[in-house]
N, C-alpha and C positions, 0 to 999 in steps of 0.2 A: 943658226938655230933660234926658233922664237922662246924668249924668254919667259919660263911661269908667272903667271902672277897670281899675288895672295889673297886670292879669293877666299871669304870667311863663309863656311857652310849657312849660317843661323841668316847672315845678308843675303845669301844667294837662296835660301828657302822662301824668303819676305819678298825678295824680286819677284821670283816667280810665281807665287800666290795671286800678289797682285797685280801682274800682268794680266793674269788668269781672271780675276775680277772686274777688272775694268773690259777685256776682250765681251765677258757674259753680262756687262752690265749696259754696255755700248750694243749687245744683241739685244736685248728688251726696250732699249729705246726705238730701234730700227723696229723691231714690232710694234712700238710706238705710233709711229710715225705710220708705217702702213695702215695700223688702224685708222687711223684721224684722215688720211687720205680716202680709206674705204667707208668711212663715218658706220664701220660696224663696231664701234666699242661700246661696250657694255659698265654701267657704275662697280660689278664685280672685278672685272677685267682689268680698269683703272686703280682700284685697291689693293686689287693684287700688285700690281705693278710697283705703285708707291710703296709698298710694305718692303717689295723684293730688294729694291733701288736703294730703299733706308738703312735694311740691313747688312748689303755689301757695301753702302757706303761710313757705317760701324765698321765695320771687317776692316777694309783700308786703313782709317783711323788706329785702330789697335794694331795693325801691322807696322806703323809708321811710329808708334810711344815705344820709348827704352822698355826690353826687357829685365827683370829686376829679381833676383832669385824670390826673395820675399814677396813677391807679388805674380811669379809666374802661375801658379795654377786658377788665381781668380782670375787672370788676361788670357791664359789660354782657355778655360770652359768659354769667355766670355767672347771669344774671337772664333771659335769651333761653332754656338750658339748663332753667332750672328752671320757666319758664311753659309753655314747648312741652310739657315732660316731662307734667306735671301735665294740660295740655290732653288730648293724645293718650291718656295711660293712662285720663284722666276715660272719654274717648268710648268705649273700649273696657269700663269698668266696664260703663257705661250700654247698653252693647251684652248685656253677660253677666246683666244685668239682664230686659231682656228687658219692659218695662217694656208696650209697645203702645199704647191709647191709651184709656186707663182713666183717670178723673177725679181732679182733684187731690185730695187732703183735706185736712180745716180744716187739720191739725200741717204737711202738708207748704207748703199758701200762707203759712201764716205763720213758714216757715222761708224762703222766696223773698222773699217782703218783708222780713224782717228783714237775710235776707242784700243784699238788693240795698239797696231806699230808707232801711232803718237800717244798713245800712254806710257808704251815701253820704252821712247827715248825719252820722257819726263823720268821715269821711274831707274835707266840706266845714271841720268845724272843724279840723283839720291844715292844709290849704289855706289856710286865710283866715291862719292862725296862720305858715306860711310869708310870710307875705304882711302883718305886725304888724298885722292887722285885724281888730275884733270883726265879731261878726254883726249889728249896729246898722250899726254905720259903710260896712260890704261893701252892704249891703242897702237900706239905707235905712229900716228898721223904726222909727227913731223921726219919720220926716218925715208930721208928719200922719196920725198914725197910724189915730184913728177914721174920718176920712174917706179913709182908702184902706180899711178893712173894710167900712164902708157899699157904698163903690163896688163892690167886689168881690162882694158880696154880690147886690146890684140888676144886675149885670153877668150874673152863673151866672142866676140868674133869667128872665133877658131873652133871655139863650143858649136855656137848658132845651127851651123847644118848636123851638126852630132846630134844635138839635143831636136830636131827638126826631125832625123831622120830616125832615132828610136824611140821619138812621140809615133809614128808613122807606122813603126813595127808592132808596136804594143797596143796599137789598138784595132791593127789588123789581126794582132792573136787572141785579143781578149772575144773579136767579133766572130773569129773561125774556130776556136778553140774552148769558147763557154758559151752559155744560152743567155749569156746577158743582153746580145746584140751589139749595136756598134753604140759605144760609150759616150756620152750627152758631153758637152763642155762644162768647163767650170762656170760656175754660176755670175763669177768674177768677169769672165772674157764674155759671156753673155750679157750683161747689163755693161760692157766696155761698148760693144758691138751695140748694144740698140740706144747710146746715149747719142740724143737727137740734137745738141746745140753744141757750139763752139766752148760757152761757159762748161759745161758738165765736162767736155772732154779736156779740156785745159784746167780743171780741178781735178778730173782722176788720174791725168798724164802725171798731175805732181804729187799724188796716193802713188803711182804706180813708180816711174820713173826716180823719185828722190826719196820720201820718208819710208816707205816698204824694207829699199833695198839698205836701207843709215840702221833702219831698228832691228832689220830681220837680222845683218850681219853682225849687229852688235850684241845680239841674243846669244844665236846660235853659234857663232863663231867667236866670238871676243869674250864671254861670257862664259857660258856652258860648255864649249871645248877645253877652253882653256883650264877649268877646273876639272873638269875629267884628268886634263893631261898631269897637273899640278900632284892629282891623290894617285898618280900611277898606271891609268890607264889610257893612254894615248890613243891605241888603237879603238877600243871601246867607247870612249870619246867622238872618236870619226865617225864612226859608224852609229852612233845611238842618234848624235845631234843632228844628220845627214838624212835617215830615216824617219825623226819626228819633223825635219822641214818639208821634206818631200812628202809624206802624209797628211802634213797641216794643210795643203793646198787640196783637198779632198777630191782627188780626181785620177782613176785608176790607170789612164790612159799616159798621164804624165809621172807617175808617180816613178819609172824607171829615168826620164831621164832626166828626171827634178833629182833624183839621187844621184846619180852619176855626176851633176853642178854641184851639188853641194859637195861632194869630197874632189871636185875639185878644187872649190872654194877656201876649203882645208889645207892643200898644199901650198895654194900659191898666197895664203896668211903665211903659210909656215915659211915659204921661201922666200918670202920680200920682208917678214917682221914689220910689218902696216897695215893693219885692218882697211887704209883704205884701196889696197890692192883689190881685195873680196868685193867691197862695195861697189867701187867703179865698174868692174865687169858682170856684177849682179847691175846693177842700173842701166848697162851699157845693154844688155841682156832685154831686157826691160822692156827700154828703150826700140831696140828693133823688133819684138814680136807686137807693142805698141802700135809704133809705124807701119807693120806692114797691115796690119789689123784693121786700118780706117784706110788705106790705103785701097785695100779690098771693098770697099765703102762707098757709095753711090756720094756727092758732095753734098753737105748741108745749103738748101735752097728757103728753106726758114729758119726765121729767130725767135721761140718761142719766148725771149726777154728782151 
């Protein structure tokens, strides 16, 4: 049985705050970026920007100084003030932006992933560190460790056609069954699909393949489950963190059997007591809809670097 761990509510609200900040602040640079590529930015659109970027990057700061009973309601107006501020002018950049719904490119996903899944394993190591715990000991990375990679590996494998075959149903239902039509891909596997060079896809293979699957699993599963399980709710746990992974990938077509991985994800943490059980067959996972993805792919015959 995998053991609780004492996660402190007040650490685990400051975790996820500021994962949340860095994920929206890492979005306004990637609008960043498309503008300067589309040379339509405007001197309002740039001010806004900077103004957004300043005040989440206040936010962080104030989530990161000891809370102090004497001093908690001047840090919280002052940390409420500076995430709203940042939030609000964010959406109005994004607004002057003017963005519509034109594909991500390689610079900009690997500015979303850095900001999101490589902020959240910066910010897990603060965490566990609030918490005097290595990532061995939070994790369980050294218990058996070859045969929790085995397992995880033969796991994603055994998934592969499961998760293949009720992507395949859901969005044959969503297309015979609602007026939506047949369901677009993620915007994610679309800028995979049209990264044109060796470099872009040997930088998204290692967004995709390695830090995704280290940060998501240490979120949702090492993290957020396990404090669900800690206050009582084991079950509720599974299912809340399984649901908000499977929705984070914003695509309704996957969204049945992105859930159905993640509580499997859940057991076989539960049954090997090693987070890196989860991770390997989320990477392994990955890894072969990756591969088969360029695979299906005419070969690169230019180098644009």
């Amino acid at each position: 049985m995998l053991q609780e761990k004492p996660w402190k509510l007040d650490a685990l609200l400051r975790l996820m705050v500021s994962v949340f900040v860095c994920w929206y602040s890492g979005s306004l640079l990637a609008t960043t970026l498309h503008v300067l590529q589309a040379n339509s930015g405007t001197r309002k659109y740039y001010l806004a920007t900077c103004i957004a970027l300043s005040a989440l990057a206040g936010a962080l700061v104030l989530l990161r100084r000891p809370w102090k009973l004497e001093t908690f309601q001047r840090q919280l107006t002052l940390l409420l003030f500076a995430f709203y501020t940042g939030i609000f002018v964010g959406i109005w950049a994004q607004q002057l932006a003017a963005l519509g719904h034109s594909t991500i490119s390689v610079g900009q996903m690997l500015i979303i992933t850095l900001s999101f899944q490589g902020a959240a394993l910066v910010l897990v190591d603060l965490f566990l560190r609030d918490h005097g715990l290595g990532w061995s000991e939070a994790f369980g990375f050294w218990n058996h460790w070859q045969w929790a990679v085995v397992f995880g590996v033969i796991v994603a494998c055994l998934f592969f056609p499961v998760g293949a075959t009720l992507q395949h149903f859901s969005a044959n239902a969503i297309e015979h069954f609602t007026k939506l039509g047949r369901p677009e891909e993620q915007q994610a596997v679309r800028t995979l699909r049209e990264a044109s060079s060796w470099i872009d896809r040997v930088s998204l293979g290692v967004m995709t393949i390695l830090i995704a699957p280290m940060a998501e699993e240490m979120l949702f599963r090492g993290i957020l489950y396990q404090w669900c399980k800690r206050i009582g709710f084991p079950r509720l746990g599974l299912w809340c963190t399984s649901l908000i992974f499977a929705a984070m990938h914003s695509n309704l077509a996957s969204f049945i059997p992105l859930l159905v991985l993640a509580v499997t994800l859940v057991i076989l943490y539960e049954r090997t007591e090693n987070l890196i059980a989860p991770i390997a067959a989320h990477s392994t996972f990955n890894a072969i809809n990756f591969t088969l993805l360029y695979l299906q792919q005419p070969p690169i015959t230019q180098q644009p670097y």
